[in-house]
C-alpha positions in Angstrom: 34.6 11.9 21.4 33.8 15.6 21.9 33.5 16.1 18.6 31.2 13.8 18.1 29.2 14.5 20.9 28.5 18.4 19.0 28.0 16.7 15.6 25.7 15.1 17.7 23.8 18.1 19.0 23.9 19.8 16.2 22.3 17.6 14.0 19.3 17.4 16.5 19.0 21.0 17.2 19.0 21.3 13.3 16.4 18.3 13.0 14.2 19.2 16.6 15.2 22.6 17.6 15.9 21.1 20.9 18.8 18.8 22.4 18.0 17.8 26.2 21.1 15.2 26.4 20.9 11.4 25.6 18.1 11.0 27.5 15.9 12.9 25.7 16.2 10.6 22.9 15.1 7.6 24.5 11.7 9.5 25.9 11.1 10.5 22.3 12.3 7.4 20.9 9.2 5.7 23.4 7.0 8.2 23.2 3.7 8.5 21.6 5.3 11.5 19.2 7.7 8.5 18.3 6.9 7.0 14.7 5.8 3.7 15.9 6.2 0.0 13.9 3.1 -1.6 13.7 2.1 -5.0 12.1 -1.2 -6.3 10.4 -1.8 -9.9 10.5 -4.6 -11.4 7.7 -6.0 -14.6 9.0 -8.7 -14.4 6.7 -8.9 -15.9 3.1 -10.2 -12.8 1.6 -7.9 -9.8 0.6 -8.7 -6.4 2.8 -7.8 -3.0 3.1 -6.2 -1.4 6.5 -7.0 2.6 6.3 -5.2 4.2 9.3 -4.9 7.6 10.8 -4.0 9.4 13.6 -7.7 10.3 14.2 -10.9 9.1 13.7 -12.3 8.4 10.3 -16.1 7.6 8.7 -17.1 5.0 6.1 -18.2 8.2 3.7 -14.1 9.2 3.5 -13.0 6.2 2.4 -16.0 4.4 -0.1 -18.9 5.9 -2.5 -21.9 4.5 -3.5 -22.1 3.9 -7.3 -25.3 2.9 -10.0 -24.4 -0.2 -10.6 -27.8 0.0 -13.7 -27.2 2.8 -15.7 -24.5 3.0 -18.7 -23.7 3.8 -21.8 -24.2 1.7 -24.7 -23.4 2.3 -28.9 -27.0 4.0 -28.8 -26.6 6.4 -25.9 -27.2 6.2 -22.2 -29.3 3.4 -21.3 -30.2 2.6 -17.4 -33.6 1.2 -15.7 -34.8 2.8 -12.8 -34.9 -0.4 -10.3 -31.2 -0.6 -10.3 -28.7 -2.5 -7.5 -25.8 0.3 -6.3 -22.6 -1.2 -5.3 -19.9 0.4 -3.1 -16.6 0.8 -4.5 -13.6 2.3 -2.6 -13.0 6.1 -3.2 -9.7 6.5 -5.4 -9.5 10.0 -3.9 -8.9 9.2 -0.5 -6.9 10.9 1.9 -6.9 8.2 4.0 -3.6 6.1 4.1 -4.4 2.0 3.0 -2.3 -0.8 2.3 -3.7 -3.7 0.6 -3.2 -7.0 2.6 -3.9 -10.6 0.6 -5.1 -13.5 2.5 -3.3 -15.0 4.8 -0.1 -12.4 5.0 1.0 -9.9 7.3 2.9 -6.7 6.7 3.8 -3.4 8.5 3.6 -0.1 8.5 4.7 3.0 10.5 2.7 5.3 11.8 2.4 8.2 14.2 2.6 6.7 17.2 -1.3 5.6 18.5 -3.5 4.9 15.0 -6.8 4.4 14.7 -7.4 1.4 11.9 -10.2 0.5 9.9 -10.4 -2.6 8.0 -12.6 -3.7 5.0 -12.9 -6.2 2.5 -12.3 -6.4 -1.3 -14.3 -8.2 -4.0 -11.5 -11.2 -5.2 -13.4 -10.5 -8.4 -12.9 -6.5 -8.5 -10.5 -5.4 -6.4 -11.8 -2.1 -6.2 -15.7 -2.8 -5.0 -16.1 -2.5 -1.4 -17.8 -5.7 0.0 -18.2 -5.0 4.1 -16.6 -3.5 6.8 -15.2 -5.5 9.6 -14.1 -2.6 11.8 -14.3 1.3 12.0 -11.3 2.8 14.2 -9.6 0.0 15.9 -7.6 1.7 18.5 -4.3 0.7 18.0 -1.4 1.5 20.6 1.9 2.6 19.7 4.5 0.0 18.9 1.5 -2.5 19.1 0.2 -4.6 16.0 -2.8 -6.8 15.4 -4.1 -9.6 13.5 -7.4 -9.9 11.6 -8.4 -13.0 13.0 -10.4 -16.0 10.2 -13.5 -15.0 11.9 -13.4 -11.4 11.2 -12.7 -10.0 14.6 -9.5 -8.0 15.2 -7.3 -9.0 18.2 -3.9 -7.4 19.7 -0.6 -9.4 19.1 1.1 -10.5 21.9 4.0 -8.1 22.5 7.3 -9.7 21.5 5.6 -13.1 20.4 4.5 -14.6 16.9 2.8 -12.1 14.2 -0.1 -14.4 14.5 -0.2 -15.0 18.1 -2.8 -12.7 20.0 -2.8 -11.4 23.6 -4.5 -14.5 24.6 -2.0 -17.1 23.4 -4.1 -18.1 20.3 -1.8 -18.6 17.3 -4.2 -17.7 13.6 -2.2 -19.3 11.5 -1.0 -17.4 8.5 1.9 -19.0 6.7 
């Protein structure tokens, strides 16, 4: 069992630079350092994106407006000057994203405490932004949350149901 006991030790001391005895595990293990496991929930019947991160993030970092007019055609570049812009969602975002359909859930792991945003797809065009339904949803470690059918976000009940919130209410989902 010794033996063991220094593989042990030095594999963290080679992973952490520090070993602090079994105990130190377990506070890491629970900490906020700890990566955490966190769930999204999709009650609604439209695909969305989750963007998390560690800290705070703006709309700008993660879509771009684009001239939804001008073009090119066989002719040349053609384009009017009264012309509708349409938001589409920045391919060259730094921002981590997972793409949820309707109805699912899924998880991810994170840093310990995230900060979440959640927007909508087009069903037509995946890529065009249609609205935002949250920026920076604070979201504890080893918690998860569910996009409820109305658009609001709500807390899972530790330890319950993916769709069942802090309050009891089950969303549905399949």
């Amino acid at each position: 069992m010794d033996i063991l006991n220094e593989i042990f030790r030095k594999t963290l001391m080679k992973s952490y630079g520090k070993y602090e005895g079994p105990c130190w595990i377990q506070q890491e293990m629970g900490s906020a350092e700890s990566r955490s496991n966190t769930h999204v929930a999709n009650a609604t019947d439209k695909a969305i994106r989750i963007y998390y991160q560690t800290s705070k993030m703006t709309l700008e970092e993660l879509v771009v407006n684009v001239d939804a007019g001008f073009g090119f055609s066989g002719s040349g570049f053609s384009g009017n000057t009264n012309t509708s812009t349409k938001m589409v969602f920045k391919p060259d975002s730094r921002v981590r994203y997972i793409r949820l359909p309707p109805k699912e859930f899924t998880n991810f792991a994170g840093e310990g405490e995230l900060f979440a945003s959640v927007l909508v797809e087009d069903k037509d065009d995946p890529k065009v932004y249609l609205k935002c339904i949250c920026m920076n949803f604070h979201v504890p470690s080893d918690r998860s949350f569910i996009v409820t059918a109305s658009e609001n976000i709500k807390l899972q009940k530790y330890g319950a149901n993916i769709w069942v919130d802090e309050n009891g209410i089950n969303h549905g989902g399949r």
